[in-house]
N, C-alpha and C positions, 0 to 999 in steps of 0.2 A: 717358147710355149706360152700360149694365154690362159692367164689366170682369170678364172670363175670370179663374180661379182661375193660369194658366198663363203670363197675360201681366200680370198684376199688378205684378210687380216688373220688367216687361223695363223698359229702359233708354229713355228718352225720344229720345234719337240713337243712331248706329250707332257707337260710338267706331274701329273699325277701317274705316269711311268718311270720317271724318273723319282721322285719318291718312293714308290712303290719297289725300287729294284736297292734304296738304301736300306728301307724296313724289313727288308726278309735279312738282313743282318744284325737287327737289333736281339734277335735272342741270344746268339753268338756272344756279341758282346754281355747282358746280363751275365751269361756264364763264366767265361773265362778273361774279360776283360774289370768292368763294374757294373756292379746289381744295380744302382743306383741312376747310373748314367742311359741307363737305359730304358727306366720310366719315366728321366726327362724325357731325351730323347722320343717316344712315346707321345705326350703330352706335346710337345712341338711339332711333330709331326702331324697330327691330329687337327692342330689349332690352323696350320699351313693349307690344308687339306680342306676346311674349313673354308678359306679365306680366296685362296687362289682357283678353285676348281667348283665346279657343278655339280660333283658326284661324290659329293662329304658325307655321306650315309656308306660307301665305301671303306673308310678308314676304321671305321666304328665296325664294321664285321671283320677286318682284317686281324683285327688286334682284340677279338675275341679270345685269342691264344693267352692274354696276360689279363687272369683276374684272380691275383693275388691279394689282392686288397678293394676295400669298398671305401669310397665310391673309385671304382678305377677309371684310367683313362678312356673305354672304352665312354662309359658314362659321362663324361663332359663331351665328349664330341656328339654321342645321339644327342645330348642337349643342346649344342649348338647347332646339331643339324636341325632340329625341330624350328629352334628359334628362328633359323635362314627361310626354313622353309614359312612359317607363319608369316615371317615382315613381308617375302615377296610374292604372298598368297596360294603358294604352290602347294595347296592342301583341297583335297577333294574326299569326300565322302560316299564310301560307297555301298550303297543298300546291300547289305549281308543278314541274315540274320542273327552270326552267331556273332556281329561287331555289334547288334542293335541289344545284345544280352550282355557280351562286354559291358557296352557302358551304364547300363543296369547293374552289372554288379559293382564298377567304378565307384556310381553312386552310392550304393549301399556302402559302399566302406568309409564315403566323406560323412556320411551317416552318424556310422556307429563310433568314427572318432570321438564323439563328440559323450560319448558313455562310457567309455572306457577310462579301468581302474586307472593304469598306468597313462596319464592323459598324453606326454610329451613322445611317451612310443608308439603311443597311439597312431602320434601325426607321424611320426618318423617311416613306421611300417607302413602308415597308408598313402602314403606319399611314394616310397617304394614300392609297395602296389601297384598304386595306377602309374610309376613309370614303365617298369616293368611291362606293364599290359600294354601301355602306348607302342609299344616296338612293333606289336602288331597292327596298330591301326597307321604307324609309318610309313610299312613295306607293303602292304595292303594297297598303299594307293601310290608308294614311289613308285614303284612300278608300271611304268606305263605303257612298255612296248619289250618286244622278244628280247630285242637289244640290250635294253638295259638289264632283264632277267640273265642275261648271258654273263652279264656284267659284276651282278649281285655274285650270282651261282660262284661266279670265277671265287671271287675274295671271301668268301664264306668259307669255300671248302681249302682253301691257301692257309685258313688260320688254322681248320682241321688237321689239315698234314702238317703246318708249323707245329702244334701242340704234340701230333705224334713224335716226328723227330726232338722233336727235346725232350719228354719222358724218355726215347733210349738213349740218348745221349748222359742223361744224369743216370740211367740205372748202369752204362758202362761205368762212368764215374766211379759209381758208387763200388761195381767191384774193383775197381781199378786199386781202390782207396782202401779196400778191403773191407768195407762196412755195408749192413747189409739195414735195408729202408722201405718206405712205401713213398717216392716220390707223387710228388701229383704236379709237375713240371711247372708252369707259371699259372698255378690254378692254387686255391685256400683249399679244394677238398678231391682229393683222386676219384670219389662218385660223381661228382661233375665233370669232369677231366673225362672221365672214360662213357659218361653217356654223348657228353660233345662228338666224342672220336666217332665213338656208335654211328652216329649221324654220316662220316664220310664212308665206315665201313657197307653200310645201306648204300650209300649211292655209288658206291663200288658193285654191291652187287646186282644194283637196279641196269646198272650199265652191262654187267653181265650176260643179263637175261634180257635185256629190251635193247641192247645195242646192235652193232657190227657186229660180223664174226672175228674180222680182222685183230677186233680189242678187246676180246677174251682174254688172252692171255696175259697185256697190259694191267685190266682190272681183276682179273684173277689175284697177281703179283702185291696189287695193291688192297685190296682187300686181305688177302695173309698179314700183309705186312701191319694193316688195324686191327685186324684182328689180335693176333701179337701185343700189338699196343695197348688193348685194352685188357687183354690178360697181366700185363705188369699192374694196373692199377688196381688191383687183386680186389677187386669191386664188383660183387656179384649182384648188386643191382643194376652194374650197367653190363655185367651179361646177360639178365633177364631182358632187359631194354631190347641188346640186339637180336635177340633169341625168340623175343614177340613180337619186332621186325622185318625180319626174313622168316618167321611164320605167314606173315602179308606178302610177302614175296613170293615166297611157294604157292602162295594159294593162286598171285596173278600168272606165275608159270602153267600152271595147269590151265588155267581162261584161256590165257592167249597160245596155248601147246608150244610152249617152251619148257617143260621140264625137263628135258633130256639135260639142259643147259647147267638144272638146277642143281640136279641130283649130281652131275658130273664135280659141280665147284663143292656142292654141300659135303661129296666123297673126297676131295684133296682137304676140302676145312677140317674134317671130322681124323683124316692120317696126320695131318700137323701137329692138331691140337692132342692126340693119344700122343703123339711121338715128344712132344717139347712141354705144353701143359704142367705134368707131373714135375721134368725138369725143373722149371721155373719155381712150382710154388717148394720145391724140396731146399734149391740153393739159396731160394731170397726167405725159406722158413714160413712162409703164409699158407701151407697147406689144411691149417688148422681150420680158417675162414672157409672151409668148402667141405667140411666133415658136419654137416649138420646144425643143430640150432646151436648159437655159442651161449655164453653167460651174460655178453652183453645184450644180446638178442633178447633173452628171457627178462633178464631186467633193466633192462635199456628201452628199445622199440616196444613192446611186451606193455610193459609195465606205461608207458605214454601213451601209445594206443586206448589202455584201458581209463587210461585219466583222461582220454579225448571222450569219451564215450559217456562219463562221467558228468563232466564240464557242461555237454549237452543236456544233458537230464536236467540238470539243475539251472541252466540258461540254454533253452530251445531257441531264442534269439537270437543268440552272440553274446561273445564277451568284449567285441572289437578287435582291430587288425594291432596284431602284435602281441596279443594279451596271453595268446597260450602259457608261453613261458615262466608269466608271472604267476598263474593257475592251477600249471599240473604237477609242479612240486610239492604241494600241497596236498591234494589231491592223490598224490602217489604215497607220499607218508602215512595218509588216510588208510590208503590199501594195503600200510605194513611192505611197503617195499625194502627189501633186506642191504641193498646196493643202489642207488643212486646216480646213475653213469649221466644220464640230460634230459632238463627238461623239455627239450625241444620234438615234436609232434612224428618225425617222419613217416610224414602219412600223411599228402597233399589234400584229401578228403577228409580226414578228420580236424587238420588242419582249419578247413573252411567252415567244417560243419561247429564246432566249436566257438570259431571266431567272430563267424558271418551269421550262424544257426542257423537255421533249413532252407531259410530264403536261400540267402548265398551258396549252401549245396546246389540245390534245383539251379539258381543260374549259370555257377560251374558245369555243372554236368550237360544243362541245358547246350553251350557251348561245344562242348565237348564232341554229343551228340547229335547237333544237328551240323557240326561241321565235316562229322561223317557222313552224313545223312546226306546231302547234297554231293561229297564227293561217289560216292557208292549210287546215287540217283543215276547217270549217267557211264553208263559201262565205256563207251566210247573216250571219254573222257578219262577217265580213272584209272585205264589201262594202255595211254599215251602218256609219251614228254617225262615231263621230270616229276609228275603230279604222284606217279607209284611209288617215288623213292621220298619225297615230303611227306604222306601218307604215312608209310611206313616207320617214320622215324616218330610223328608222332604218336604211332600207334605202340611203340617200344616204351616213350618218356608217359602214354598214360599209365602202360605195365608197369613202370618203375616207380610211380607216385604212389604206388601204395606200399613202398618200404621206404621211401625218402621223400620232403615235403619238396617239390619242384615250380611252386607257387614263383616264384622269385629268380626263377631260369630264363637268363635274356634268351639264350637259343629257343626255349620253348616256343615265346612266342612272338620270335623272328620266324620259324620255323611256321607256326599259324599265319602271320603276314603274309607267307611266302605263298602257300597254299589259296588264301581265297584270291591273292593277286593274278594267280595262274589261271584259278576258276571266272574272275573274272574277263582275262584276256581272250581265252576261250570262248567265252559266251560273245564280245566283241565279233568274234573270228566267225562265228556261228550266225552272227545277225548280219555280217557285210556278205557273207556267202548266200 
């Protein structure tokens, strides 16, 4: 047989499938083998991935599933992918609005470094800012054709269902062992762990309802089975998340007359969740988190909230990125708070409004807004592809910033990347037609 002038030198294996098929074992080992050996492991894969392949932005969504620590591996590899992609110029800019408000507020924050009380967190936070934010100006323009979206999609949602099976895997553990927990699997906090998940339970159900018939039942299975998942993380902001979610869902089954589809999976969710739910929070003991406002509530969130509120009154400006912390204990003491539980904001908007002062709200929101605003411009659009179930998931993590600060969420705005990346190809699709 003659070989192509084009495929001559390809590669006889996939070397980034072959990695790829050693990685889906490294959580295995963290568990049962060593913890340790496995975020080398990690870090060398990563670095490999890097070095040998073209599609090094790959390894860094795969290994979403382990951010037990900051800066984690997931973080040096977006960094060296940046860095690969800057040497060999493969960075493009692409007229969006809400990337043109982005870096508007990047700016403000190199800003306000520069006033801020705590100067060296200043830089540390704002430096974590604007990486954080860069994720979306990465995948925004990685992205250059279906394929590689296919490509993203894949490893994105692999680290998704990595992260579910190992939160059940430690909660069998856990009763195995006879001890009872709130795992948050290879994640620092089970609110992020279970808004992650949120995200594949959404495109479980966006598959649902905009798919085949054939793979109902496929994604049915697998949507229970996230759902589940994020019922262990007994984390009721990231059941608000999915619950504001597939509220965007419902509303596109009804557009495009698919709700027979809707109501059918919303009536198998709604028997599981009465039947096993209850179960759940009674043997792991967290039933308590779901009876109403707690103490920490009152004087935890409560009580920061009100110090964000505060914080502004007295600097309408900002106080600089990082500086809440250092402000609202104070602040709280002020208001006679009886308990003490953190100074920390959760509350993504008061967060900003505080930090940044009203400028920085307005271009958050700005963001926020007009990135609906364009996808909702366009019905045709909005209600194809994978665009409903991006949507959606954003539209879950803005419900959930106002009980948890999500400023600092790589998914968020890989999540954002993702969406104008799409909006963009679309429009592509639309001018060669």
């Amino acid at each position: 047989m003659e070989i192509s002038p084009e495929n001559k030198y390809a590669p006889a294996i996939d070397l980034q499938n072959v990695m790829l098929s050693f990685a889906l074992f490294m959580p295995l080992i963290g568990m049962f083998v060593n913890y340790y050996a496995m975020w080398v492991a990690m870090f060398m894969f990563g670095l490999m991935w890097i070095l040998f392949t073209n599609r090094e932005a790959n390894a860094g969504l795969l290994f979403l599933w382990g951010l037990e620590f900051e800066p984690a591996p997931v973080d040096f590899i977006f960094a060296g992918s940046w860095f690969k992609r800057i040497m060999r110029g493969d960075f493009k800019w692409l007229s969006h609005p809400a990337l043109h408000l982005l870096l508007a507020y990047i700016l403000l924050n190199l800003f306000q470094i520069f006033y801020s009380k705590n100067f060296l967190r200043g830089v540390f936070f704002g430096l974590v800012t604007i990486y954080t934010i860069s994720l979306a100006f990465y995948f925004s323009s990685y992205i250059k054709d279906v394929k590689i979206w296919f490509e993203v999609r894949r490893f994105y949602l692999l680290a998704v269902y990595i992260s579910a099976i190992v939160l059940v895997l430690m909660i069998v553990l856990l009763l195995i062992q006879g001890r009872l927990g709130r795992p948050a699997g290879f994640f620092k906090d089970p609110n992020v762990l279970g808004a992650f998940m949120a995200t594949g339970a959404l495109y479980a159900m966006s598959k649902i309802l905009l798919g085949e018939r054939r793979e109902i039942l496929k994604y049915t299975a697998l949507f229970l089975f996230l759902l589940i998942s994020i019922v262990l993380t007994f984390s009721r902001g990231s059941l608000l998340n999915l619950l504001a979610g597939i509220f965007f869902l419902a509303f596109v089954s009804l557009i495009t007359k698919r709700s027979k589809r809707f109501f059918a999976v919303l009536g198998v969710a709604l028997a599981v969740a009465v039947l096993f739910v209850p179960v759940i929070l009674e043997v792991f003991q967290q039933g308590f988190r779901f009876r109403g406002a707690q103490w920490y509530d009152i004087y935890g969130r409560a009580m920061a909230w009100r110090a964000g509120i505060e914080i502004f009154k007295s600097y309408p400006l900002g106080i600089g990125p990082g500086q809440f912390e250092d402000y609202s204990l104070d602040y709280q003491k002020s208001m006679g708070g009886p308990i003490l539980i953190t100074p920390s904001s959760h509350n993504l908007y008061l967060r900003v409004l505080a930090e940044n002062g009203i400028v920085g709200l307005m271009l958050m929101i700005g963001v926020l807004a007009v990135a609906s605003f364009v996808s909702v411009r366009s019905r045709k659009i909005i209600y194809s592809g994978d665009i409903p179930w991006i949507f959606s998931c954003l539209i879950g993590i803005i419900a959930q910033s106002f009980v948890i600060d999500t400023l600092h969420w790589r998914h968020f705005w890989i999540l954002l990347g993702f969406l104008i990346s799409l909006f963009n190809l679309n429009r592509e699709k639309e001018t060669k037609s």
